[in-house]
Each structure stands twice: as C-alpha cells, then as structure tokens.
C-alpha positions in Angstrom: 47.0 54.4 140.7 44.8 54.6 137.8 46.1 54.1 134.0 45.0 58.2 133.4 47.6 59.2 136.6 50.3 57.0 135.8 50.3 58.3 132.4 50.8 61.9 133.6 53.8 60.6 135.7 55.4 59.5 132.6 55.8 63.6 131.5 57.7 66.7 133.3 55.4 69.3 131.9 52.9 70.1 134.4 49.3 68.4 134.7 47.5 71.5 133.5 49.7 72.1 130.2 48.4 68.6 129.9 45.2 68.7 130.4 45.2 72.3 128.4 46.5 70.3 125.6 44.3 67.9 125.4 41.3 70.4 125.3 42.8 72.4 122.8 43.4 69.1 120.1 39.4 68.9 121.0 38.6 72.5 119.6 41.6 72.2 116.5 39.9 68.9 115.2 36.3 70.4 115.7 35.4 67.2 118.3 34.0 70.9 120.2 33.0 73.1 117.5 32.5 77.0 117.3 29.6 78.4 119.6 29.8 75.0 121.6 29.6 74.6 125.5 32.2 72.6 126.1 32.5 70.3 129.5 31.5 71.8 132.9 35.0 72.1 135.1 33.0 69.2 137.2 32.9 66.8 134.1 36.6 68.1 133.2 37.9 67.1 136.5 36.2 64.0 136.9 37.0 62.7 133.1 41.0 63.9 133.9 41.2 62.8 137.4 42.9 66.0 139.0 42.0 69.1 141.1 39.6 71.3 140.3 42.1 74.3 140.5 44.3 72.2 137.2 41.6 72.3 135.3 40.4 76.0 135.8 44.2 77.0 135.1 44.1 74.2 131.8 40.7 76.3 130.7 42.1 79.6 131.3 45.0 79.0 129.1 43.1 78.5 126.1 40.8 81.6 127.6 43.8 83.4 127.0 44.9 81.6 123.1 41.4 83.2 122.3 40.0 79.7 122.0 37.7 79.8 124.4 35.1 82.3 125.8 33.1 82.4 129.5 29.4 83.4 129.3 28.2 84.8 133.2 26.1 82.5 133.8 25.8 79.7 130.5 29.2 78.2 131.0 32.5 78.6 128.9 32.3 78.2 124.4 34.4 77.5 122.2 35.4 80.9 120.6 33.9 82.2 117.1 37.8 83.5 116.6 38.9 80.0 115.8 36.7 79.7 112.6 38.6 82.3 111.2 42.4 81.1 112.1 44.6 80.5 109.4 46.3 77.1 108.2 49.8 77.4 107.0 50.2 74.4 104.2 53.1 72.6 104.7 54.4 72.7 101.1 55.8 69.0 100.0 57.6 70.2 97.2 59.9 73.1 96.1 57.7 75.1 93.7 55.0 74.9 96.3 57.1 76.1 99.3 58.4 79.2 96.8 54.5 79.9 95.8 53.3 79.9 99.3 56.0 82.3 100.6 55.9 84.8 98.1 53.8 87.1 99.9 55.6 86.2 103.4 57.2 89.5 105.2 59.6 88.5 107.8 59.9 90.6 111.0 63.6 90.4 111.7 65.0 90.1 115.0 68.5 90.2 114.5 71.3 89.6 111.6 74.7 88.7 112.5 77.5 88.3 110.2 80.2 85.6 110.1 78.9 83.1 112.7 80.0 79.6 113.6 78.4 77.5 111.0 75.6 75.1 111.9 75.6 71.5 112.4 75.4 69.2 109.3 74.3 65.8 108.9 75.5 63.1 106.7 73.9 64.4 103.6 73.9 67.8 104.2 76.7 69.1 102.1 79.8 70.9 103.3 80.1 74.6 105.4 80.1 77.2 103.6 83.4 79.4 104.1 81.6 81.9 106.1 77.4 81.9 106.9 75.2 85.0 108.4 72.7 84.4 110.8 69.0 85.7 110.5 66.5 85.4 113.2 62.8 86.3 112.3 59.0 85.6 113.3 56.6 85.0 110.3 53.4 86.4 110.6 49.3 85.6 108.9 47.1 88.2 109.9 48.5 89.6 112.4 49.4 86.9 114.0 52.5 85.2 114.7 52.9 81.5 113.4 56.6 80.7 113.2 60.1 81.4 114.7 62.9 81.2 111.7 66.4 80.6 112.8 68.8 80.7 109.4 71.9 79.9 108.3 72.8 81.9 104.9 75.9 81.2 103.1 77.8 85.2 103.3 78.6 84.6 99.8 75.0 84.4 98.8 73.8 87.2 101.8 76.0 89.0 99.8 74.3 89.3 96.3 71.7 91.1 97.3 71.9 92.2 101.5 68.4 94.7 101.6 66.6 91.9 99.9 67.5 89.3 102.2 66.9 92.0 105.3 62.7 92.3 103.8 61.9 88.9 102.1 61.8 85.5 102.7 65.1 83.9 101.8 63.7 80.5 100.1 62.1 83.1 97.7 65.2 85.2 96.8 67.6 82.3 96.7 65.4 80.5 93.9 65.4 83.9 92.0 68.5 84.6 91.8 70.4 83.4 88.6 74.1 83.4 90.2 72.9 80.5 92.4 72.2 76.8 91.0 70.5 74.2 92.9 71.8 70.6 93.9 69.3 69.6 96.3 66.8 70.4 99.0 65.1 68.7 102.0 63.3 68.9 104.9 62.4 67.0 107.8 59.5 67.7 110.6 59.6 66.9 114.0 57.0 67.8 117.0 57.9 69.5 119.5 57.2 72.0 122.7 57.4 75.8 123.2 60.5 76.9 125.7 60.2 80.2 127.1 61.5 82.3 124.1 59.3 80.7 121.7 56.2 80.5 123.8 56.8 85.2 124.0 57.7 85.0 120.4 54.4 83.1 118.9 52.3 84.2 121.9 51.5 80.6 123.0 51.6 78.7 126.8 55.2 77.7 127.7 55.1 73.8 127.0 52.6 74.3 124.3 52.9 71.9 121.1 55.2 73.1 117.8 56.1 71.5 114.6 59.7 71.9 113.8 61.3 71.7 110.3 64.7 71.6 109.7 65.4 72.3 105.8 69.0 71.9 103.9 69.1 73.7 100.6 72.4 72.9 98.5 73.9 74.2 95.6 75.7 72.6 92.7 78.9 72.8 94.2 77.5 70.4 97.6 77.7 73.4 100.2 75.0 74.1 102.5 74.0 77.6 101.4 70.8 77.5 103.7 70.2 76.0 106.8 66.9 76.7 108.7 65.6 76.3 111.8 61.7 77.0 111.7 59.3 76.0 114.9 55.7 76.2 114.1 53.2 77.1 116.2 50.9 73.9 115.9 47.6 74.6 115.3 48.5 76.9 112.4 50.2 73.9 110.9 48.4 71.3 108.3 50.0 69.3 106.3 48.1 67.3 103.6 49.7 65.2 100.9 48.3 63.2 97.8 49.1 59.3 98.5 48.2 58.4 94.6 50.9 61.2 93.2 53.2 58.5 92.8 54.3 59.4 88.8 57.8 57.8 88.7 60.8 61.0 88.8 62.0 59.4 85.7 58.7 60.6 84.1 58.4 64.1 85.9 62.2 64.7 84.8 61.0 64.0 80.7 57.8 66.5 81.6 58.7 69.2 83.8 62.3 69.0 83.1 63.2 67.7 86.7 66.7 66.0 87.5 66.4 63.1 88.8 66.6 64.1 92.8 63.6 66.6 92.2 64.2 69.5 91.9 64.4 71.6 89.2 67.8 73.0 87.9 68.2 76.9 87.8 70.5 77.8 85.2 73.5 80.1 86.3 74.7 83.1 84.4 78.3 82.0 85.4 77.5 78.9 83.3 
C-alpha cells in the first residue's frame, strides 16, 4: 500500500471530500489561478491514486462551490467567480473586531430566552443568572460566510431587545454605557462542516471551517457573551503584524489601555 493510500486510511471522511479538498486549497492559494485549466481527471486520478468516478465526484463539488467551470470540449477552469470572493479579516484586537462588524446584518434563526448556560472554562468568568440564546448566519454579498451560536447575558438582552434582534451583538455591547468591560478573548480552531452547517453556509458536508470561540466579561467576572462562530474557510484570512510587539505597559500610557488590553468603557452606574 502506497504512502498516498495509507494516508487516506488514517481519515473517516470519504476519499472524494479529500481529494475535493485538496483541489480546492489549489484554487484558494492561487497554485491554479482564475481562467486556468486545471488537471485532466486522467492526471487527477493518477497523481491521487483512486478511481476515476472519486475524482469526477471531487471535481463536481467544487463545480457546484462555483469554483470551477467545464468548457465542452477544452477541459474544466478555474472559475472567474473566485477573483471576486470576499475575505473576512480575522480581527486580532477589540477595536478591530467592533470596526469590522459595524456594517454586519445578522439573519436570525431563532432567539430563545432563559436557556441552560454554556460551558465555561477556567478563565472564563462565572454564569450569568440567566443567558438568551441567538442563532444567526452572517452574510458578504450575498453570500453566507458564518454560523453564530450566542450566549447573551438576559440582563444585558434586556437593555435594548430590537437592537440585539438586527445588529451584531459585539457592536451593541461595546456601545452601550450600562456595560463595563473586564476582559475579552478568543481562540480558533479548524474544523469540518456537519450537515447543518454545510445547508446553512452552502458548502459540501465535511468541508473545512474555522471555528472561534470568544468570551467577553464584564467588570463584575461574568460571562456576558459567549459565542460560537464556524467560518466557512476560504472566506477566512487572518493576517497579523509579528514586529507589533510595543510593550501593554506602553499602549496603556498611549491609548489609555488597562493592562489586559482592552480598553475600559466607563459606566453611567459609576
């Protein structure tokens, strides 16, 4: 059995999500640019070592992402329709993720009231005494690029309900002057699209996602927001300078940053 075969062994998702995932890191990085034939399904099956009918499926996937287009005839290119998809910026820093959202309208899916709360980790701060759940798919012309799943402290859904119902909730948190800020972080994992996901962002069940999990606390230490958000991949980037290393010591006597990072809302309870 050669290296290529054992290595497919190694994975439960079938070989033509594999081989379809593969390809379609090819087109993302630009190794098969826009207009470009790409490999014959001969070459494909050879270079992958499988049957010809997994790698017609594999190229009929991303047939069906838009990323690729069949020419009678020529042979299948990659589509014109990816120079125009959209890169979501990971933001790397509070006033960046605020900025970028701004202009973010959420589709909601569903809002229920007084759920169990989520699961915390050791750092996350304490429950809240009651949370509401909002489920929503974010959208970049017209297209969908992530699932949120949120945990929202009641007291805070409370301030302002309609608000919370239309806008991003990052965004209305930071503007609201009843709130004050502790803390804020977020961590990134990779992962694949289940069933729901795959309907909800229109991608291939299996298909790669990033997933953040972000922790916003407030100046008392509980977990006012606790989100769930699975990206579909390739509308992900995230780019970050190396050489913005100016100590927080500094940034706090500049921007007027505590000492964690983030800047501290004043409260009109204060």
């Amino acid at each position: 059995m050669s290296k290529l075969l054992k290595a497919y062994d190694r994975s439960r998702v079938p070989l033509y999500i594999q081989v379809a995932s593969v390809l379609r890191t090819r087109i993302q990085s630009g190794q098969w640019g826009v207009g470009e034939k790409i490999s014959t399904l001969e070459e494909l099956e050879r270079e992958f070592e499988v049957a010809r009918v997994t790698v017609r499926q594999a190229v009929d996937i991303l047939r069906e992402e838009g990323m690729l287009q069949a020419r009678q005839g020529l042979g299948t290119f990659v589509s014109k329709r990816n120079q125009d998809r959209h890169w979501v910026q990971l933001a790397t820093n509070w006033n960046s993720l605020i900025e970028q959202l701004k202009d973010n309208v959420p589709r909601r899916l569903s809002i229920d009231r007084d759920v169990a709360p989520p699961n915390l980790a050791s750092g996350d701060g304490s429950h809240a005494s009651s949370y509401v759940k909002l489920r929503s798919v974010q959208y970049r012309n017209d297209e969908p690029y992530s699932v949120v799943n949120l945990h929202l402290a009641r007291e805070v859904f409370d301030l302002n309900p309609d608000r919370f119902k239309g806008a991003a909730a990052l965004v209305m948190i930071d503007a609201m002057d009843e709130v004050t800020l502790l803390e804020a972080h977020q961590t990134l994992t990779i992962g694949s699209a289940d069933p729901e996901i795959a309907d909800l962002l229109k991608i291939s069940i299996g298909a790669p996602t990033v997933e953040a999990h972000c922790v916003v606390i407030d100046d008392n230490g509980i977990a006012i927001y606790v989100g769930d958000i699975i990206y579909r991949s390739e509308s992900i980037k995230l780019q970050i300078n190396l050489l913005a290393t100016t100590p927080l010591a500094e940034k706090k006597q500049r921007n007027g940053f505590k000492a964690i990072g983030l800047p501290r809302r004043k409260s009109r309870k204060a």
